[in-house]
C-alpha positions as a LaTeX table, in Angstrom:
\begin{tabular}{lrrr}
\hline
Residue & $x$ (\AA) & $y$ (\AA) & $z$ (\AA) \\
\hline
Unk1 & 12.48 & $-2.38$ & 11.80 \\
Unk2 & 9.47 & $-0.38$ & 11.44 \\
Unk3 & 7.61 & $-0.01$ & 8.04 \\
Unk4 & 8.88 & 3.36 & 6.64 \\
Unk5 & 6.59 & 3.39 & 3.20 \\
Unk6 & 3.45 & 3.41 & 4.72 \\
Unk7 & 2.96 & 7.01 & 4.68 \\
Unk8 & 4.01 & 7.14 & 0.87 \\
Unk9 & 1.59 & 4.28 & $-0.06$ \\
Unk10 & $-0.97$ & 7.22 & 2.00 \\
Unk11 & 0.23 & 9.86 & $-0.44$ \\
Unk12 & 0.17 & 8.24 & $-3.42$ \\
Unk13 & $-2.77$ & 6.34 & $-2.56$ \\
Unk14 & $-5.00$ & 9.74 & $-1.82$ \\
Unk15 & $-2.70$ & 11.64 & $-5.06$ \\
Unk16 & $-4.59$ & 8.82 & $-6.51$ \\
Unk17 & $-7.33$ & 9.83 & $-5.38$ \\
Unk18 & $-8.39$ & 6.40 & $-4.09$ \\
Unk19 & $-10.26$ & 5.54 & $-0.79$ \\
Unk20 & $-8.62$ & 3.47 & 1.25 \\
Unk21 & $-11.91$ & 1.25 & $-0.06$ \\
Unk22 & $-11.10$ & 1.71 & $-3.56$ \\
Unk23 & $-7.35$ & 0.77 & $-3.23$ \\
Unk24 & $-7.90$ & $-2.85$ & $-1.54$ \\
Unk25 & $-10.58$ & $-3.45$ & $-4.09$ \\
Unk26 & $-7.34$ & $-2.92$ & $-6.35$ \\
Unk27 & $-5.27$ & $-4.98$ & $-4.50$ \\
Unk28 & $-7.78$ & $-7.99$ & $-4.60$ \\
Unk29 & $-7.73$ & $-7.46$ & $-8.62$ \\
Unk30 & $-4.14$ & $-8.56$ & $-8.77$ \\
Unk31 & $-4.90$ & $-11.13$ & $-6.56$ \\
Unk32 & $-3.61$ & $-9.96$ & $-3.05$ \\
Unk33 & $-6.23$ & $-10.64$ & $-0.64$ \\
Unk34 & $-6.37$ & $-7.27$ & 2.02 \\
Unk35 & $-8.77$ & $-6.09$ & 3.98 \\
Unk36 & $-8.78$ & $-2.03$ & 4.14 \\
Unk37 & $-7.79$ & $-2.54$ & 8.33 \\
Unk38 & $-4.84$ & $-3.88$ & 7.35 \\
Unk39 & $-4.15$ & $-1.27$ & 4.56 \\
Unk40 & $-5.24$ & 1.39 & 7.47 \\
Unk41 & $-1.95$ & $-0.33$ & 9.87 \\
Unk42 & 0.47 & $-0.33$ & 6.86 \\
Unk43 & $-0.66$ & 3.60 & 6.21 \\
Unk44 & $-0.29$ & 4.33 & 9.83 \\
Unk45 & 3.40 & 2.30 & 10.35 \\
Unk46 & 1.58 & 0.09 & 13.10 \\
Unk47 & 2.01 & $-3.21$ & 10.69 \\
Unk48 & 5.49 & $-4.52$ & 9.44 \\
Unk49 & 5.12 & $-5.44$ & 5.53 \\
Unk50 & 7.67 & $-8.21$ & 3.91 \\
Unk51 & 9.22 & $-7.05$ & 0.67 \\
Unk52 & 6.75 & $-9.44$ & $-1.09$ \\
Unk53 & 4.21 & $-6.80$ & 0.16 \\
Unk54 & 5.92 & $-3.85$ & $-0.34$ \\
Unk55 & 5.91 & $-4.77$ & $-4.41$ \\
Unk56 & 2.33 & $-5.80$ & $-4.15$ \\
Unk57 & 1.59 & $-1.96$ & $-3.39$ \\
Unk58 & 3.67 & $-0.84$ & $-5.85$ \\
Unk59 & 2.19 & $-3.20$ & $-8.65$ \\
Unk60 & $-1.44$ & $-2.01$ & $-7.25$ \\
Unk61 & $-0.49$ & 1.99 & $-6.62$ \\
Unk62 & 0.88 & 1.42 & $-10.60$ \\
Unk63 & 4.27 & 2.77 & $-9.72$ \\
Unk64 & 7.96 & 1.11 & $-9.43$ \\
Unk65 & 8.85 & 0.04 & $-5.88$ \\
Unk66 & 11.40 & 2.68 & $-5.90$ \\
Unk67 & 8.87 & 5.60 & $-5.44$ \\
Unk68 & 7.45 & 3.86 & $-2.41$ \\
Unk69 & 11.25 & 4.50 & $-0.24$ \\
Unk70 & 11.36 & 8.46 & $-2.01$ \\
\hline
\end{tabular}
């Protein structure tokens, strides 16, 4: 199944107004090591995510995981 919240991690991401940059820097503050390629593939659907993941970038967007599947 392909990843269907990467474009809404995009939106809220940018809403945000975060760089792509800016956001992993988050994401290594609550201790999830990603590199901004990787962030890039999950934006762009090319890279699956677990569920682990998916409430990883809710906990760093600051938003519930529901808002992510909206």
């Amino acid at each position: 199944m392909m990843n269907i919240i990467g474009p809404k991690v995009r939106q809220i991401r940018e809403s945000q107004g975060l760089t792509q940059e800016e956001f992993t820097a988050r994401c290594n503050l609550i201790e999830w090591d990603i590199s901004r390629s990787t962030l890039a593939k999950i934006e762009s659907q090319v890279r699956r995510i677990t569920d682990e993941e998916a409430a990883l970038l809710a906990k760093a967007l600051k938003v519930k995981i529901n808002e992510l599947y909206k």
